[in-house]
C-alpha positions in Angstrom: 84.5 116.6 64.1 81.1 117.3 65.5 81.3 114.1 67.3 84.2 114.3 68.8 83.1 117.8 70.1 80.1 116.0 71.0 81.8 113.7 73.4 84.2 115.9 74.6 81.3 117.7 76.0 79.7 114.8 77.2 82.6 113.7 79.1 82.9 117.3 80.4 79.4 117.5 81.8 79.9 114.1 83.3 83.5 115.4 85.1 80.8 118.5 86.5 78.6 116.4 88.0 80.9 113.9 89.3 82.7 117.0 91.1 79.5 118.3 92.4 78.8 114.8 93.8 82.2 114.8 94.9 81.8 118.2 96.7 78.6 117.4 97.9 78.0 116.7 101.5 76.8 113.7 103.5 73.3 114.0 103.5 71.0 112.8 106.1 66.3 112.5 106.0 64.4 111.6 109.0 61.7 109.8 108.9 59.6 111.2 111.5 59.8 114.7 113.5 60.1 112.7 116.7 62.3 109.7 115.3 65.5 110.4 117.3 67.5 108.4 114.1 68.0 109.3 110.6 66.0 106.7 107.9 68.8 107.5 105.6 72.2 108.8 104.8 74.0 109.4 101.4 77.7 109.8 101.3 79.5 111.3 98.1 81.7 109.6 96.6 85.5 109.7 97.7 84.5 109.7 101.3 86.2 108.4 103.3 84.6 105.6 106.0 85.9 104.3 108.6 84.0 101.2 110.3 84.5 101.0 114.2 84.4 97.6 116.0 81.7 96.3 118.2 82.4 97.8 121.9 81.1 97.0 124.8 81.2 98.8 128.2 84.1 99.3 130.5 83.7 98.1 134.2 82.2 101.1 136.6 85.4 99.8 138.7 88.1 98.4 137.2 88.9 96.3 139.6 85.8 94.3 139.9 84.8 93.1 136.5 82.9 89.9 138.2 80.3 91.0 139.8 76.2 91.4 138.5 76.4 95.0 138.5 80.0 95.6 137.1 79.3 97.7 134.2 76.0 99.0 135.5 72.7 98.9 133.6 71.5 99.6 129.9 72.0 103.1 130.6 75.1 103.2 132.4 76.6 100.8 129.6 75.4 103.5 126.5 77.2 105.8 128.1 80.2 104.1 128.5 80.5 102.8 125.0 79.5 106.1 123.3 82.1 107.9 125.1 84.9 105.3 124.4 83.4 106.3 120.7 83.2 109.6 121.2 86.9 109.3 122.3 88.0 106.8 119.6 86.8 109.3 116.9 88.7 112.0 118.3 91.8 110.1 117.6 90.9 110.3 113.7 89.7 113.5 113.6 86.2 113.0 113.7 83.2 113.8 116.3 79.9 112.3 117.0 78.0 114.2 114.3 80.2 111.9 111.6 78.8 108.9 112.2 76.4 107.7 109.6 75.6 104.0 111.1 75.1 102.1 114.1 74.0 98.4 115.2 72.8 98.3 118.7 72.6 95.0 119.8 71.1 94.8 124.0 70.4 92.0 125.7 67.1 92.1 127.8 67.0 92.7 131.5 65.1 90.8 133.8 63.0 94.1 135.9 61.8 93.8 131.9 61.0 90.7 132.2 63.5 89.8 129.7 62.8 92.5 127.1 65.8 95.2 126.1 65.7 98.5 127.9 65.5 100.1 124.9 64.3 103.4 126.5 67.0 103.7 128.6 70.1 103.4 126.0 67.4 105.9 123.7 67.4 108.5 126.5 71.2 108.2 126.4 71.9 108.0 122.9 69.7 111.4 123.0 72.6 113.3 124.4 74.6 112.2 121.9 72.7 112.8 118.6 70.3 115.5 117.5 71.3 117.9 119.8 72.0 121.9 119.7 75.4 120.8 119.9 75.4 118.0 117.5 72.6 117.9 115.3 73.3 115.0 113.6 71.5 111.9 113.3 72.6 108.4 112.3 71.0 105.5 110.7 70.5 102.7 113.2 69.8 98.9 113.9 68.3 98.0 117.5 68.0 94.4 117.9 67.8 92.1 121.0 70.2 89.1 121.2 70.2 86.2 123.6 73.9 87.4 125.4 76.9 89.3 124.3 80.7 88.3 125.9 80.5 88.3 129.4 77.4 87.7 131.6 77.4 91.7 132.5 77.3 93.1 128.8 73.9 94.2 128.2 75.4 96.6 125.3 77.1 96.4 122.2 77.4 99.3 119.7 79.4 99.2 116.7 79.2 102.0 113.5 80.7 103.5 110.5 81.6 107.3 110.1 82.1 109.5 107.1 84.2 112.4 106.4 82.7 113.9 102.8 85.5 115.5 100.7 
C-alpha cells in the first residue's frame, strides 16, 4: 500500500510540474546589454509554433521588378519583409514580440565592397524588436550568401513564432 501511495504521489508531483511548465511562459536571456538579439529562448511545452517561410522584399513599384534598384537597398528590403511578417502574423493572431527565431541571410553590396550591410537591416530590425512598444527579442542567424532569387534580393528573412499556453 505504501508503494502505491508512493507513486501515486510521484506521478502527482510530476503532473505539478509539468503544468507549471505548461503554464509557464516563453522565456527569453540576452546576452549582452547592447546585443539588440536574444542568445536564447525557451518555449513550454504545448506551444504552439508556427515556422514562416523565407520572404524576400516586394518591388518599391510593382510595376518595375527589373530594374538595379527595384526593391531598394538592405534597408529598404528589412523593411519590406518585416512588415509583410508583421502582416502575416496578424493573420494568426500573433505580433512581432512572438517570434522566437530568425535566419537572416543578405547578400553583400558592392559601396561595401562586397560585404553585407549588416548595419543597415540592424538599424531596421531595431524598430521592430526591443522596443517600448515591443520588447521582445528574438534569437537570430545573420549570414552572407553568394545571391538569393533574383539579381535585386539583397534580403531574405525567414523565422518561427510561439504562442505559450
Amino acid at each position: 500500500m505504501k508503494r502505491i501511495h508512493g507513486l501515486a504521489l510521484a506521478l502527482a508531483l510530476t503532473a505539478v510540474s509539468a503544468n507549471a511548465a505548461y503554464a509557464a511562459g516563453i522565456e527569453r536571456t540576452k546576452g549582452s546589454p547592447t546585443s539588440p538579439i536574444a542568445s536564447t529562448a525557451t518555449v513550454p511545452a504545448g506551444s504552439n509554433l508556427y515556422f514562416l517561410s523565407g520572404s524576400t522584399a516586394s518591388a518599391i513599384n510593382p510595376a518595375d521588378t527589373e530594374s538595379p534598384n527595384a526593391f531598394g537597398d538592405t534597408g529598404a528590403q528589412t523593411l519590406s519583409i518585416l512588415n509583410k511578417m508583421k502582416a502575416q502574423l496578424a493573420t494568426l493572431g500573433l505580433g512581432m514580440g512572438d517570434i522566437v527565431k530568425l535566419n537572416v541571410f543578405l547578400v553583400g553590396v558592392p559601396a561595401l565592397d562586397g560585404k553585407m550591410d549588416r548595419d543597415a537591416m540592424n538599424a531596421v530590425f531595431k524598430t521592430f524588436f526591443g522596443t517600448a512598444e515591443q520588447p521582445n527579442l528574438p534569437t537570430r542567424s545573420t549570414v552572407q550568401v553568394a545571391a538569393l532569387g533574383r539579381p535585386q534580393i539583397l534580403v531574405e528573412i525567414e523565422g518561427i513564432a510561439a504562442k505559450a499556453p
